[in-house]
N, C-alpha and C positions, 0 to 999 in steps of 0.2 A: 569559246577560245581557250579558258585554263584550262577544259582537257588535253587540248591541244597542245598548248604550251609545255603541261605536264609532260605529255608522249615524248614532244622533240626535246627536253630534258635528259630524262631517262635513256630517251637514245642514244643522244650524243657521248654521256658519260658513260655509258655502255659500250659503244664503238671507240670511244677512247681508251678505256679501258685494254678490251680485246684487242686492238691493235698497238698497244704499248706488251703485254702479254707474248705476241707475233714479233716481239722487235720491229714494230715499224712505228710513222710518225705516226702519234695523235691525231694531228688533221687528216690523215687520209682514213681511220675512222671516221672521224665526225663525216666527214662529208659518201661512205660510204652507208652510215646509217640513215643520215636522209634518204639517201635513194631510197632505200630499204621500208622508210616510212611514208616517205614523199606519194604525190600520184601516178608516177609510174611503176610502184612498189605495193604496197597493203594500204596505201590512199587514209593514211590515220590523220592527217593532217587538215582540220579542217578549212575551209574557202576564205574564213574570216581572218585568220594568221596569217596566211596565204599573200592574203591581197596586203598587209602591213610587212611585208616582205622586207622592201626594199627600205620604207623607215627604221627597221630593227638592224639592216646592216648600215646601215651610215650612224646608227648610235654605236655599233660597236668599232666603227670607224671611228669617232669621236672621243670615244672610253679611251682605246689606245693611243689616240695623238694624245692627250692627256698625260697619262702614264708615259708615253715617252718624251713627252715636254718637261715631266718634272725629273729624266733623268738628265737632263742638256744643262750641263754647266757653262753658264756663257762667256764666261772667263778663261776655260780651258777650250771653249770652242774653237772663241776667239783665233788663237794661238793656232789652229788648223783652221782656218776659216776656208781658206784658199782651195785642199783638198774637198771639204765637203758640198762647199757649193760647185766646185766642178762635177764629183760625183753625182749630185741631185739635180742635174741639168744634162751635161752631155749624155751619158749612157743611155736616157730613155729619148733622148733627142735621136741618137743612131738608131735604136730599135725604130722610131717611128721611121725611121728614111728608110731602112731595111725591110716594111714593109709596104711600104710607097713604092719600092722596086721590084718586089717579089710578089706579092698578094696578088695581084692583076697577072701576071702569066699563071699563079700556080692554083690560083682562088677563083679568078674569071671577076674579081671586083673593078671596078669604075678608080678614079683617083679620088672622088670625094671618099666612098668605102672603103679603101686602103686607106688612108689618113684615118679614118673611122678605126680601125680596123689595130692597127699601131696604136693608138692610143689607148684604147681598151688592154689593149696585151702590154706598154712600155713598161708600168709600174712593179716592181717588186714590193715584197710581202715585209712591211713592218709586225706581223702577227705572225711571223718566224722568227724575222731577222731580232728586234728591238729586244725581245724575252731572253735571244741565245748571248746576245751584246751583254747586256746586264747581269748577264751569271757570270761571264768573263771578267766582266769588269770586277765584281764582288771576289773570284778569284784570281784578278791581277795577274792573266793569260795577256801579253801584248800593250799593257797599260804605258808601256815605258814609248812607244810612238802613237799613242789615242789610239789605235787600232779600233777596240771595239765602239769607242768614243765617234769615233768619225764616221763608223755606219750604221751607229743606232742615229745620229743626227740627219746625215743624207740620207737614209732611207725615209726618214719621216719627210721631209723636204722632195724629197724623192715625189712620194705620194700629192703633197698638196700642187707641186707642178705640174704633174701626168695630170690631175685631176683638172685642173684649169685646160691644158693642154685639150684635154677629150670635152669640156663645155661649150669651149670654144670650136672644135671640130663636129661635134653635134650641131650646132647651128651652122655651119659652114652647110654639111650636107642637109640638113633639113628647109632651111630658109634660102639657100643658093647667095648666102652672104661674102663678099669678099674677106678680104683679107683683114679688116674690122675688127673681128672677134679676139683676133691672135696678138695686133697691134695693144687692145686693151689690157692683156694680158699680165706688163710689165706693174702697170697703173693697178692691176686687182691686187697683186703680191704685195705690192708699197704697202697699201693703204689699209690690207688684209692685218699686215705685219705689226704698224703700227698702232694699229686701234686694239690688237691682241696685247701688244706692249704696256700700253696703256690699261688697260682690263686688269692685266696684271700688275703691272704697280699699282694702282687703288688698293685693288683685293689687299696683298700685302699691307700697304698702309694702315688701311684698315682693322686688320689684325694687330697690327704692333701699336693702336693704338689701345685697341682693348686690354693688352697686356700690359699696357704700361696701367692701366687702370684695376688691375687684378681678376678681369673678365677675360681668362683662356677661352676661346670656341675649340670647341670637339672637334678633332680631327674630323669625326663623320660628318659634323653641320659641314665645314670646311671642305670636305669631298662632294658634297650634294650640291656648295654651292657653285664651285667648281663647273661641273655637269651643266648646273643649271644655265650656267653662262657661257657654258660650250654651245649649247642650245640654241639659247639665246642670237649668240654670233653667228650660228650657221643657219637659222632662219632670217637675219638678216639679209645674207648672203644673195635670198632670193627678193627682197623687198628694195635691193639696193640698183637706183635707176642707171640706166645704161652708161650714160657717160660719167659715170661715176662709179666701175665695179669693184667689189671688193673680194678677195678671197674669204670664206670664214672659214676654213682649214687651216689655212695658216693663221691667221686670229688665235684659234683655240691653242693651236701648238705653241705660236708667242707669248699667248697670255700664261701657259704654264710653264713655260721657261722663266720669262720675267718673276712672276713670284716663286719663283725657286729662290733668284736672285737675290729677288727682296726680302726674304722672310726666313727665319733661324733655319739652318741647315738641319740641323734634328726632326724640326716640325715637316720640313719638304719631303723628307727622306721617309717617315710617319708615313705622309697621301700616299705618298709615292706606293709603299708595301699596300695600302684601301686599296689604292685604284688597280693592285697586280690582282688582289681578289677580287675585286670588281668583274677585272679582266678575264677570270675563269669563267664568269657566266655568258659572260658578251661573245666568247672565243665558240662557248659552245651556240649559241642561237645563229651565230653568224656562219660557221660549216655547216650545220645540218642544214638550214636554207637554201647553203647554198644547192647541196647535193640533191633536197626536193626536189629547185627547179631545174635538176639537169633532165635532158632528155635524149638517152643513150642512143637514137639511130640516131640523131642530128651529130653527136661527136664522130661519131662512126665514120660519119658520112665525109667528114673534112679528113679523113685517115692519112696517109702518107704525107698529102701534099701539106698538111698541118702541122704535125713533125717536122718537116723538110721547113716549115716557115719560123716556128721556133725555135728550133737549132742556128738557123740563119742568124735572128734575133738574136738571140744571146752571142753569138761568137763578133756580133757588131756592137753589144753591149759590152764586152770582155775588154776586147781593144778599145773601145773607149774608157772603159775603168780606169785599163793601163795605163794610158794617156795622162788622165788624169790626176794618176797619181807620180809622174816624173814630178822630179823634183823634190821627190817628198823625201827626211831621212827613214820612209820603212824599206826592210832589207825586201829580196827578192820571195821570200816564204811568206811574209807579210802580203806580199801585193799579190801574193796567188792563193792566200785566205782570203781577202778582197773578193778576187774573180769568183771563187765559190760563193761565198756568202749573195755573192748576186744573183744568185740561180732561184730560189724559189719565188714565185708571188701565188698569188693570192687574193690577199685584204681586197685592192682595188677592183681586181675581177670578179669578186663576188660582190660589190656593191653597183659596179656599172656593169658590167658583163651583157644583162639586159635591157639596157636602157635604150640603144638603137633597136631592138628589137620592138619594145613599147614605143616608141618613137615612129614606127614607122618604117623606116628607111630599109632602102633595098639590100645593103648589106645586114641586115641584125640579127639574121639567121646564123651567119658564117661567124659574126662577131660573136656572140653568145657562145654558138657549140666551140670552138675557137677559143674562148674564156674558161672555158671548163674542160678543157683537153689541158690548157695552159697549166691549170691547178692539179689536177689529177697527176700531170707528168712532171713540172717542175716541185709543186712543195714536199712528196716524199724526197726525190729526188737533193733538193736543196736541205733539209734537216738532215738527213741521212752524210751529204757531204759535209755540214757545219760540224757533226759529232764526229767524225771519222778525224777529220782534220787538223782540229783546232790544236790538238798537245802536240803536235809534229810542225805545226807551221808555227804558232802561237810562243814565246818566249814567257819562261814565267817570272812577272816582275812582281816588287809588294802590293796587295791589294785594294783599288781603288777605293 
């Protein structure tokens, strides 16, 4: 497996490369040089990497809620709370209905598969959006209404609801569950949020107590131990009894906001920069994977009508954006940096993408190729509009 590891290394930094080179995004190298390496390519990757697949992307899922938990000031959140949890709930709510109405005419899926099907595709890309958020904010592009504030936050929130959302519709269609799984859902976020909060204030405590005794910890001890309890909470997540669930996505993302809170602004801001380099390795294991497992005649194979369901998606996304954000004081260029920024995902489709296909289920085929038509066309797509846009729609205020 370290040859292995080695190759899809090298790959990825290589197709990053080349396609920064090309003027295009990064990720559509990385996940063009998986194909390239993957087994429908020169098959360099060996079985054993392979099959740890899907553990390597939910760690680099993990890495980034991290990194973006320790950008979430919760003080200034606060202050927009309103906008962001609307943002992190409706828009991926309409996508799902937008494919509950269209997948079955345009797909030929069942309604448990289209609810399948939607959820896998709702979530946008904290692995675009949170990185392009955090440079604005450093260059105080829109700072003056949180702009980037509010969709480095909702996007991560974003994520850990789509992801509950798709748990719970995986068992809906695999087990023929009713409505149970979705009811639970509010009760996983609570208590997800909570015990993340909680994780987080210790850790800091913790800290400030050693300091008050003249034993600083290393940023790095302090990033590892982090990780380690990101881990920690999100194998929980599956140990934790039914009527009682929890999220550990939002755990991890609470628990790194909270000690932001807790703990000297200098020293947060420190992890913060570890876990962006962290972030360079995890960015690249997580595209080239994903580009491995893609499998070009099954995208093929969903062609128009796949498009035609994405486009759908998103312009049911947009207007729920919009929605979301009346009321708010961002001008009109504001709330139509918003709409773009919501265009590309990613993250979450390369960590479930194949999960109803492992699973089983009769839609997993259309979900997967579907998942990777999603990324292939939306993340250029969405970087490409975040760069174009941001100094025309973006006001430049002092730097966060």
């Amino acid at each position: 497996m370290l040859i292995s590891m080695g190759i899809l290394m090298l790959a990825g930094l290589a197709g990053a490369a080349l396609a920064q080179k090309a003027r295009l995004p990064r990720i559509l190298g990385m996940i063009l040089a998986g194909i390239a390496v993957g087994p429908v390519g020169l098959n360099l990757l060996g079985a054993d990497l392979l099959a740890l697949s899907p553990d390597l992307r939910r760690l680099a899922l993990l890495i980034l809620l991290l990194h973006a938990g320790l950008a979430v000031d919760l003080r200034g959140a606060a202050a927009v709370a309103r906008p962001i949890l609307l943002i992190a709930t409706l828009p991926p709510l309409a996508e799902v209905l937008a494919a509950l109405l269209l997948a079955p005419p345009l797909l030929g899926l069942d309604a448990s598969g289209a609810l399948v099907l939607g959820c896998v595709l709702a979530a946008i890309s904290p692995a675009v959006i949170v990185p392009a958020m955090l440079r604005l904010m450093q260059q105080g592009r829109g700072t003056a209404h949180r702009v980037p504030h509010i969709l480095a936050t909702a996007v991560s929130l974003d994520n850990v609801f789509v992801l509950a959302l798709a748990a719970a519709a995986f068992r809906v269609a695999q087990d023929g569950a009713g409505a149970g799984p979705f009811l639970r859902i509010p009760l996983a976020l609570l208590s997800g949020l909570a015990l993340g909060l909680a994780t987080g204030w210790a850790l800091a405590r913790g800290q400030r107590t050693l300091l008050r005794r003249g034993a600083a910890p290393r940023p790095t001890l302090v990033v590892l131990t982090l990780l380690a309890l990101a881990l920690l909470l999100q194998g929980l997540e599956g140990l934790a009894p039914a009527q009682w669930p929890f999220s550990g996505l939002l755990a991890v993302l609470g628990m790194a906001a909270c000690y932001r809170w807790c703990s000297p602004v200098p020293a947060a801001e420190e992890l913060a920069a570890a876990l962006g380099h962290l972030w360079l390795w995890a960015e690249v294991v997580l595209f080239v994977l994903v580009g491995a497992g893609v499998d070009p005649r099954a995208t093929l194979a969903v062609g128009g009508a796949g498009l035609l369901l994405l486009l759908a998606a998103y312009l049911a996304r947009s207007a729920a954006t919009w929605l979301s954000l009346l009321g708010t004081p961002l001008t009109t260029r504001e709330r139509a940096f918003c709409l773009l920024a919501c265009l590309p995902k990613a993250t979450v489709q390369a960590a479930i993408g194949s999960v109803p296909l492992a699973l089983g289920l009769p839609c997993g085929g259309v979900a997967c190729a579907l998942a990777v038509l999603s990324m292939l066309v939306t993340a250029p797509l969405g970087v490409i509009a975040i760069e174009r846009s941001w100094r025309r729609l973006l006001p430049q205020d002092d730097p966060a």
